[in-house]
KEFIKE-424247 format. One record per residue (C-alpha): residue in one letter; x, y, z. Coordinates in pm, 1 decimal. Example, Ala and Ser with C-alpha at 12.3 -4.5 7.8 and 13.67 -1.06 7.14 Angstrom:
BEGIN
<residu A&east 1230.0&north -450.0&up 780.0>
<residu S&east 1367.0&north -106.0&up 714.0>
END
This chain:
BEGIN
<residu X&east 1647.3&north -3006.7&up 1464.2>
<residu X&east 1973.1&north -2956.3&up 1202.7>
<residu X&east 2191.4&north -2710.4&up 1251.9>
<residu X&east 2253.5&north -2434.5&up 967.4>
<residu X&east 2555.8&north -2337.2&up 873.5>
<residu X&east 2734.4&north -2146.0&up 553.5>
<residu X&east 2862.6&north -2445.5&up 267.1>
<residu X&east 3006.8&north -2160.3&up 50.0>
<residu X&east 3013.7&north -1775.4&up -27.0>
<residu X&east 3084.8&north -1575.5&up -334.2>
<residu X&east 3048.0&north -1177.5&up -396.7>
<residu X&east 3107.3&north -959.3&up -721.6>
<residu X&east 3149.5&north -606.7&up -779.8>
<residu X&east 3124.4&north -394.2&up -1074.1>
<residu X&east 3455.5&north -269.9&up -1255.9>
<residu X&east 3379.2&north 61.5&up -1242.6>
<residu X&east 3608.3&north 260.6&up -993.1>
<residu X&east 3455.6&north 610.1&up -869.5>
<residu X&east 3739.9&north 811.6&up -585.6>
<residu X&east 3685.6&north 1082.2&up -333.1>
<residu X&east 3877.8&north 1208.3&up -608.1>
<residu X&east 3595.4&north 1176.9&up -858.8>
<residu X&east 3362.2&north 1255.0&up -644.6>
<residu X&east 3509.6&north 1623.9&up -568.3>
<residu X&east 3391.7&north 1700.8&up -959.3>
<residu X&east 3033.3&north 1596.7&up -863.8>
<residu X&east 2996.0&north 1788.7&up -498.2>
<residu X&east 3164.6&north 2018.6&up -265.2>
<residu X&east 3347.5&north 1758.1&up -108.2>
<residu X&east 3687.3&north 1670.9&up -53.4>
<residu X&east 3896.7&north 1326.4&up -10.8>
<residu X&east 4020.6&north 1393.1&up 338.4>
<residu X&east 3682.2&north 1485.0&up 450.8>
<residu X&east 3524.4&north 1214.1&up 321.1>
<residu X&east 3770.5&north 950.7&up 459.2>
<residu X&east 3836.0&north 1083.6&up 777.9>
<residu X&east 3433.1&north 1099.5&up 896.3>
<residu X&east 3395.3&north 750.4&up 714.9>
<residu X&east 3699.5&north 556.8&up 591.7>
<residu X&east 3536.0&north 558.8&up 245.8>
<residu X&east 3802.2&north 575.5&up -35.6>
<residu X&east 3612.4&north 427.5&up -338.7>
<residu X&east 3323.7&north 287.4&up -432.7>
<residu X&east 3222.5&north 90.9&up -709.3>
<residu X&east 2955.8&north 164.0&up -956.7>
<residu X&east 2709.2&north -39.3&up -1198.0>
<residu X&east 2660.7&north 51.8&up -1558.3>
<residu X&east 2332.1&north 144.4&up -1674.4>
<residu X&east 2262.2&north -176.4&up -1809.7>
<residu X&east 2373.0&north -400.7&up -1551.0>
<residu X&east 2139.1&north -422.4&up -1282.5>
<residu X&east 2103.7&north -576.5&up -931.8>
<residu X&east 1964.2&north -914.5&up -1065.1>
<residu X&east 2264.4&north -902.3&up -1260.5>
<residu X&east 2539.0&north -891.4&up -959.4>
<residu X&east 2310.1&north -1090.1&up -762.6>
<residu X&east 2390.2&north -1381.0&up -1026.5>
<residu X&east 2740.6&north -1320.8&up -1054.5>
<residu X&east 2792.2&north -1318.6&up -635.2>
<residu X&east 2552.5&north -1653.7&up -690.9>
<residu X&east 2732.7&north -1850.3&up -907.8>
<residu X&east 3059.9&north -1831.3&up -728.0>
<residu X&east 2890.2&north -1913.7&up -390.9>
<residu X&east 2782.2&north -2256.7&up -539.1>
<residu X&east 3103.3&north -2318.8&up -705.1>
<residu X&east 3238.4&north -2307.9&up -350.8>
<residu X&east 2997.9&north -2522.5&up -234.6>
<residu X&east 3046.7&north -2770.4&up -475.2>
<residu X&east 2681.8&north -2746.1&up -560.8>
<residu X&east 2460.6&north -2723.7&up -895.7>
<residu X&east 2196.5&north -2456.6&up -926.9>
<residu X&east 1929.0&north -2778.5&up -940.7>
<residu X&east 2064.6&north -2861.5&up -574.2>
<residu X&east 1895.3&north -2507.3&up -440.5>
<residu X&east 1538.8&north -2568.7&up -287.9>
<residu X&east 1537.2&north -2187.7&up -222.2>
<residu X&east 1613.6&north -1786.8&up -329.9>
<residu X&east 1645.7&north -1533.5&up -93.6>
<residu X&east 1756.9&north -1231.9&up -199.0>
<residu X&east 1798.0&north -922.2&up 28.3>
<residu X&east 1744.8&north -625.9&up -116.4>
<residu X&east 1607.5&north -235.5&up -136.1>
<residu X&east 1705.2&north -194.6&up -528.6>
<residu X&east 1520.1&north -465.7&up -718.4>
<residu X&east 1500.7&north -458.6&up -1087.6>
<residu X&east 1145.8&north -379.5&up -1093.2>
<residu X&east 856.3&north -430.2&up -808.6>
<residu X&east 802.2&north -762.2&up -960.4>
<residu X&east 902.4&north -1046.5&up -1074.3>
<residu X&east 1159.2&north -1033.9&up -815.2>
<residu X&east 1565.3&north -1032.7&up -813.9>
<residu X&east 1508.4&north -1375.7&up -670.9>
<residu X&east 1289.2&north -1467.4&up -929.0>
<residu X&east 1509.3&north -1366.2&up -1210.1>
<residu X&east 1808.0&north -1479.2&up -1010.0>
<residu X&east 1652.4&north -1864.6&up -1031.0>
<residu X&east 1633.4&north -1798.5&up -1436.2>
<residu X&east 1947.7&north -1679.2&up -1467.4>
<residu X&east 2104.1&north -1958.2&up -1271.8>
<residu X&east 1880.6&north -2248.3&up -1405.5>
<residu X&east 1792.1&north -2325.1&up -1093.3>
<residu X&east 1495.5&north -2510.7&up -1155.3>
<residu X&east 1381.7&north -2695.9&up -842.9>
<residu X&east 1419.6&north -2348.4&up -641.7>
<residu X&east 1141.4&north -2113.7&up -441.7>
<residu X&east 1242.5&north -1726.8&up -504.5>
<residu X&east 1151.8&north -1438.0&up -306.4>
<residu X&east 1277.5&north -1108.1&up -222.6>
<residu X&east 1352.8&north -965.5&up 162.6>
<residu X&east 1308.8&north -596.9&up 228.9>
<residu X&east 1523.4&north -475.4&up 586.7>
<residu X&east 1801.1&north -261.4&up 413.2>
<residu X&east 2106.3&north -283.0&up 530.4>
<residu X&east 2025.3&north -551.8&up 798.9>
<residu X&east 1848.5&north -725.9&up 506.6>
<residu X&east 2104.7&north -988.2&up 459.0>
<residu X&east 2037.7&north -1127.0&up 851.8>
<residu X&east 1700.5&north -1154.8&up 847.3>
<residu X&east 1770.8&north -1340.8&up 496.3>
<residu X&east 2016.6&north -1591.3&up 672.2>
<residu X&east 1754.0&north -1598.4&up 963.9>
<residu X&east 1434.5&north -1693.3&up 730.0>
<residu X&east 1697.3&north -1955.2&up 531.5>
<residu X&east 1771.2&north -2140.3&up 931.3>
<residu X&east 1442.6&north -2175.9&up 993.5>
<residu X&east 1394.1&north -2437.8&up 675.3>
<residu X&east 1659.5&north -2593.2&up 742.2>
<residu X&east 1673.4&north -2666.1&up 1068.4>
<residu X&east 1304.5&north -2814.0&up 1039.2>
<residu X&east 1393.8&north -3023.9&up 755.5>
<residu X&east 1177.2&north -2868.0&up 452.9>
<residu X&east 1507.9&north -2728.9&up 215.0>
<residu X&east 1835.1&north -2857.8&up 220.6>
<residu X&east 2033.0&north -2576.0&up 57.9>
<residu X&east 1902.1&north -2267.7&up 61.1>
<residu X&east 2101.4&north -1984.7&up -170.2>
<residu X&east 2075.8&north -1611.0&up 49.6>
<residu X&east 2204.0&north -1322.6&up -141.1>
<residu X&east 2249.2&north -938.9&up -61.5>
<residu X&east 2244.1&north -722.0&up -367.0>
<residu X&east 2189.4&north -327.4&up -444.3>
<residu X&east 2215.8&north -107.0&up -729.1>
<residu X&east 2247.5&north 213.0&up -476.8>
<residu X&east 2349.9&north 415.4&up -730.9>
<residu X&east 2024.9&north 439.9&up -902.5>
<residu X&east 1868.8&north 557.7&up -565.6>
<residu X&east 2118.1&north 852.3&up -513.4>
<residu X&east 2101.4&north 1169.4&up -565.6>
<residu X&east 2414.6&north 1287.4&up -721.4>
<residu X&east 2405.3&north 1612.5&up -592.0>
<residu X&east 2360.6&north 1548.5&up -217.1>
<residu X&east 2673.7&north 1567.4&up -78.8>
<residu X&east 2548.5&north 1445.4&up 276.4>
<residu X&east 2459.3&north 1052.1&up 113.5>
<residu X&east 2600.5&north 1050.7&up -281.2>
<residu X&east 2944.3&north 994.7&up -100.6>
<residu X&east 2872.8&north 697.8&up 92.7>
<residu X&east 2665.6&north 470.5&up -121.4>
<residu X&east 2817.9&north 202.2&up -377.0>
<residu X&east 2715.2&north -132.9&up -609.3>
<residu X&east 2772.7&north -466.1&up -531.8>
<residu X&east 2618.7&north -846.3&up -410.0>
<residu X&east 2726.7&north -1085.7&up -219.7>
<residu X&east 2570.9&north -1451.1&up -157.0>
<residu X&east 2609.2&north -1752.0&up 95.4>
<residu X&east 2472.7&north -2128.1&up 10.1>
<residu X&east 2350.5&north -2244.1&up 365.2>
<residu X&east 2266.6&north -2574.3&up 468.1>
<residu X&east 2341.5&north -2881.7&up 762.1>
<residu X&east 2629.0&north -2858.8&up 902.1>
<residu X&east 2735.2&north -3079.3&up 1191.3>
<residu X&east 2705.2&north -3047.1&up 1517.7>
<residu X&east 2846.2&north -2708.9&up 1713.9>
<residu X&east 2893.6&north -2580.5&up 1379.8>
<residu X&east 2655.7&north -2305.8&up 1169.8>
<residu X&east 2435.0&north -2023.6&up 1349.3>
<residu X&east 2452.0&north -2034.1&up 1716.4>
<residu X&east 2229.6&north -1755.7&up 1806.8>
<residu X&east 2077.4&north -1421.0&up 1645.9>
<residu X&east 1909.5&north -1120.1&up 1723.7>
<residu X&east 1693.5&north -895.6&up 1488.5>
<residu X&east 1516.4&north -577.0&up 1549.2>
<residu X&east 1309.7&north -280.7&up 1432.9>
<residu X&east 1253.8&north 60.8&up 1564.2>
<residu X&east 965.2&north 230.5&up 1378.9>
<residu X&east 979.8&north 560.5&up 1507.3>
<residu X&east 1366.6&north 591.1&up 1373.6>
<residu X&east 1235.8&north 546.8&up 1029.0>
<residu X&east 1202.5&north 927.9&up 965.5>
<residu X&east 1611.3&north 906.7&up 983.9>
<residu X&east 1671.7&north 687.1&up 724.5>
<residu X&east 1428.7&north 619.0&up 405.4>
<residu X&east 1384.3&north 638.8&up 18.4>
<residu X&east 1122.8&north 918.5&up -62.9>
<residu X&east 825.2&north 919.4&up -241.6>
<residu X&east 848.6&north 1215.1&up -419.2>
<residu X&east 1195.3&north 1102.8&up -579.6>
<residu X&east 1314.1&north 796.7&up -470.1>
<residu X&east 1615.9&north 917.9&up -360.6>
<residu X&east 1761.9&north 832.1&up -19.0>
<residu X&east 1706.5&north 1072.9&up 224.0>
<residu X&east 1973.3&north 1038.4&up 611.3>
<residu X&east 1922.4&north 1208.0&up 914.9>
<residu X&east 2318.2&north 1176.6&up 970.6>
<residu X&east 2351.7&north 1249.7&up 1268.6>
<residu X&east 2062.1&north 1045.6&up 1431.5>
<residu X&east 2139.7&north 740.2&up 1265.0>
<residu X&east 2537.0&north 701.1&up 1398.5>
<residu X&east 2360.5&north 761.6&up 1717.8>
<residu X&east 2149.4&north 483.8&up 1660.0>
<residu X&east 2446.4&north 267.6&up 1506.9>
<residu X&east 2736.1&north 308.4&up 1763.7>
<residu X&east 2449.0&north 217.0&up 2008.3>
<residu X&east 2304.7&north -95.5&up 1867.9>
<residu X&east 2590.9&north -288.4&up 1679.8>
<residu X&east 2808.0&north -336.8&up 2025.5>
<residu X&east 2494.5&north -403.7&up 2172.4>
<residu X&east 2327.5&north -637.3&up 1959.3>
<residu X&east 2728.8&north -831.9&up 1932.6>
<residu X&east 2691.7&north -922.7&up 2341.2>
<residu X&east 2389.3&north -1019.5&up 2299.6>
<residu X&east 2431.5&north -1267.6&up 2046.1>
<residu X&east 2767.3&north -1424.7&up 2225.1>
<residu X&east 2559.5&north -1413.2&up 2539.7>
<residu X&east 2281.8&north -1619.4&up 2359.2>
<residu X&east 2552.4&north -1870.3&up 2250.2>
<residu X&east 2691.7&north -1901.3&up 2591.4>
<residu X&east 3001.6&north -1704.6&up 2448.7>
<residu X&east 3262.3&north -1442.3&up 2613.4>
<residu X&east 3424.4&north -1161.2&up 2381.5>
<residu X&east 3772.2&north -1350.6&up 2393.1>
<residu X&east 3596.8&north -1632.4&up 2207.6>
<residu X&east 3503.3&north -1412.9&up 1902.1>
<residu X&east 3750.4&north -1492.3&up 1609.2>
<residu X&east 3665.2&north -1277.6&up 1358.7>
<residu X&east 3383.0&north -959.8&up 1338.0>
<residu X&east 3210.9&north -871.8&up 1013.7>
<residu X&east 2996.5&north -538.1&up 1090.0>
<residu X&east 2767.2&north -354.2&up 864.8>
<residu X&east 3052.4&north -194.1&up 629.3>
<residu X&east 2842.5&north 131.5&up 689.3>
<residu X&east 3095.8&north 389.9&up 851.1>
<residu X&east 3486.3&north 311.2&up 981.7>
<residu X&east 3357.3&north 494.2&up 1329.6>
<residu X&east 3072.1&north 268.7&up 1370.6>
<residu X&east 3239.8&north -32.4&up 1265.6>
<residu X&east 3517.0&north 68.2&up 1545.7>
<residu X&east 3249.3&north 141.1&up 1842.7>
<residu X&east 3148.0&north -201.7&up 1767.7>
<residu X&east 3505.3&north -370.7&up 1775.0>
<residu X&east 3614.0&north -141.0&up 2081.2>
<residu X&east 3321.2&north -274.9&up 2241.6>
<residu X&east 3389.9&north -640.2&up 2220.6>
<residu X&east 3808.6&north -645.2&up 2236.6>
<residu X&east 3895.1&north -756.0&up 1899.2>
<residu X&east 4215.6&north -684.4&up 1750.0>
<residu X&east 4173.1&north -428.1&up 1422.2>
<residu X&east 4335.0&north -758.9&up 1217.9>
<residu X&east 3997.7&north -926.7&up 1337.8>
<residu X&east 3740.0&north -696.0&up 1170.1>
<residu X&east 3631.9&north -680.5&up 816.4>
<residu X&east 3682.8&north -350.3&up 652.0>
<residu X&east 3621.0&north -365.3&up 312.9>
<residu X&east 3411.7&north -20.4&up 365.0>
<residu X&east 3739.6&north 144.6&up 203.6>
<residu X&east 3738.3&north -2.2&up -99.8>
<residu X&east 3279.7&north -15.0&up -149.9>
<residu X&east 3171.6&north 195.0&up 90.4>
<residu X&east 2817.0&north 149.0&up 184.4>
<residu X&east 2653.7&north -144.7&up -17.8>
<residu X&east 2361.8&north -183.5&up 190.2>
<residu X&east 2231.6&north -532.6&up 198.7>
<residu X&east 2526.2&north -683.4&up 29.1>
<residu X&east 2808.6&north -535.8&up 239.5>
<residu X&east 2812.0&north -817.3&up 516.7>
<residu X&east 2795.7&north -1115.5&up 260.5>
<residu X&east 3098.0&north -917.5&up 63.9>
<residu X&east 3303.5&north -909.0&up 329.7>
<residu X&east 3244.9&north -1211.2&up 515.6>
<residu X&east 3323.8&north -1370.6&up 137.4>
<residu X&east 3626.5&north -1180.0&up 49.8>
<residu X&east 3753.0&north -1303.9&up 469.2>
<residu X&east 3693.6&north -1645.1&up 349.8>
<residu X&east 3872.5&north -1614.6&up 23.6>
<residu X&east 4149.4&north -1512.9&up 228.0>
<residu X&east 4194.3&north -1671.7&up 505.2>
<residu X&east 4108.5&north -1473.3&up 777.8>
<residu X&east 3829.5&north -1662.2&up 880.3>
<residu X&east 3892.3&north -2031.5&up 875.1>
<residu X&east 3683.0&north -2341.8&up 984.7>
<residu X&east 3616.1&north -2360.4&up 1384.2>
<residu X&east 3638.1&north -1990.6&up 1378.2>
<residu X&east 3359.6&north -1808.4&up 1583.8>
<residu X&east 3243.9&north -1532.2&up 1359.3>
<residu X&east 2990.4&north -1216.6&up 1479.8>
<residu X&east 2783.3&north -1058.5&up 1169.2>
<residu X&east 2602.3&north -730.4&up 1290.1>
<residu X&east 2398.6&north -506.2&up 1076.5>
<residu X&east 2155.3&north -196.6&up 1103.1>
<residu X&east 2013.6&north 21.2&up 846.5>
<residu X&east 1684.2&north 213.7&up 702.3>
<residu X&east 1393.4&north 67.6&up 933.0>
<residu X&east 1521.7&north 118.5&up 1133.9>
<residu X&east 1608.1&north -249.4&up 1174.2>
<residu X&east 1910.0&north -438.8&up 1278.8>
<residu X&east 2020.7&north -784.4&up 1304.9>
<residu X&east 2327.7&north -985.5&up 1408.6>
<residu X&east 2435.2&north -1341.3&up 1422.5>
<residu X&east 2707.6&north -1529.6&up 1601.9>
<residu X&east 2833.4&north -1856.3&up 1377.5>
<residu X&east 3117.5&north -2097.9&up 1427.8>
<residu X&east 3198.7&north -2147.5&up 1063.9>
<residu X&east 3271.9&north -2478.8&up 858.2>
<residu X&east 3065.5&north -2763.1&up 804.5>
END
């Protein structure tokens, strides 16, 4: 069996720059509140014509410039996701068009904000049994469509954005070492998009219960999978949900603050696509370098969570 490992990642965000500041004209908010209970600064927002297929293609095509691949080299689409363009086609489907990417399968992965494991999960499994060779897994949302703009409780937390790896062999000791993914049904109720309209809808306080529980635990499991101790762990990339989540986690396993993504300040909460933004914009800056043991841990709506513990390089 071949090992799977990340050849390149890419992520894009919209332009469009929306404060605590801004967000005090919407709500009854205010800019210390909101960054002390989350770390959220900014967020960035989609126009109305740009959609998630849209940043799903732009996170896309610099992930396969950085892995020195052309769109005809993908075998297969995944793209996580809770915001698609439309129930069908789906953002993978569009995503192949878009890209020219003509020798590709396409399909779209619903599990939130853990979406983007199981994506890089599904993705291992064809590759290590030798049916694709490069398969392109993408977290995208268009939150901001889902939102409602006058619920202070979520309307600060949410933002736009995608973020894509190109996985395929790697060599030996390298790629995904272990993973973990999860669901608890009867925490659904806490965190969901309702019917009547198609907002999100948080239970608050029940879900950072459930989060400061399950991201340090689903970490150690992971390194304990991979036959690894918490000093081994170069570099963390949690769920960019909440800063005091994100630090239960990191508390939890000993890393240095230098050692976690937080890109949570600058996008807040981009579901799906937060991990794959972050673990990009590390890359692109050299924070997490080949050889590096890397821990991705997510949770969201589900409730589901997932994590994965990688050396990274090929």
């Amino acid at each position: 069996m071949r090992n799977a490992g990340i050849l390149g990642t890419g992520h894009y965000v919209p332009d469009r720059v929306f404060t605590n500041f801004d967000m005090e004209q919407l709500v009854e908010t205010n800019d210390e509140w909101i960054r002390t209970r989350t770390g959220i600064e900014e967020r960035r927002l989609a126009t109305d014509d740009m959609d998630t297929s849209n940043m799903a293609y732009e996170a896309a095509v610099r992930a396969l410039e950085k892995s020195n691949l052309k769109p005809e080299d993908i075998d297969l689409i995944l793209v996580a996701t809770v915001t698609p363009d439309s129930p069908f086609p789906s953002v993978g489907n569009r995503v192949q068009e878009l890209l020219g990417a003509t020798n590709a399968a396409s399909m779209d992965l619903s599990a939130a904000c853990a979406g983007f494991m199981y994506g890089m999960i599904t993705a291992q499994q064809f590759i290590q049994n030798g049916a694709y060779d490069h398969v392109l897994v993408i977290g995208a949302e268009k939150l901001s469509k889902i939102t409602d703009w006058t619920d202070r409780n979520t309307c600060v937390l949410f933002g736009d954005g995608a973020g894509a790896t190109v996985m395929g062999p790697v060599s030996e000791g390298k790629g995904i070492l272990s993973f973990e993914l999860g669901t608890d049904p009867t925490g659904a109720k806490h965190l969901y998009q309702c019917k009547e309209d198609n907002f999100i809808k948080m239970n608050g306080r029940e879900v950072f219960k459930f989060a400061v529980r399950q991201m340090p635990e689903s970490s150690i499991n992971v390194l304990e999978k991979a036959g690894l101790t918490k000093e081994e762990v170069d570099f963390l990339v949690p769920h960019q949900a909440n800063i005091r989540i994100m630090e239960a986690a990191r508390q939890r396993l000993e890393i240095p603050e230098e050692k976690m993504a937080t890109s949570v300040k600058r996008y807040g909460n981009t579901s799906s696509s937060s991990i794959p933004i972050a673990l990009s914009e590390n890359v692109e800056n050299g924070k997490i370098k080949d050889n590096d043991v890397v821990v991705l841990v997510g949770f969201g709506g589900g409730l589901t969570w997932g994590a994965v513990a990688l050396r990274y390089g090929i």
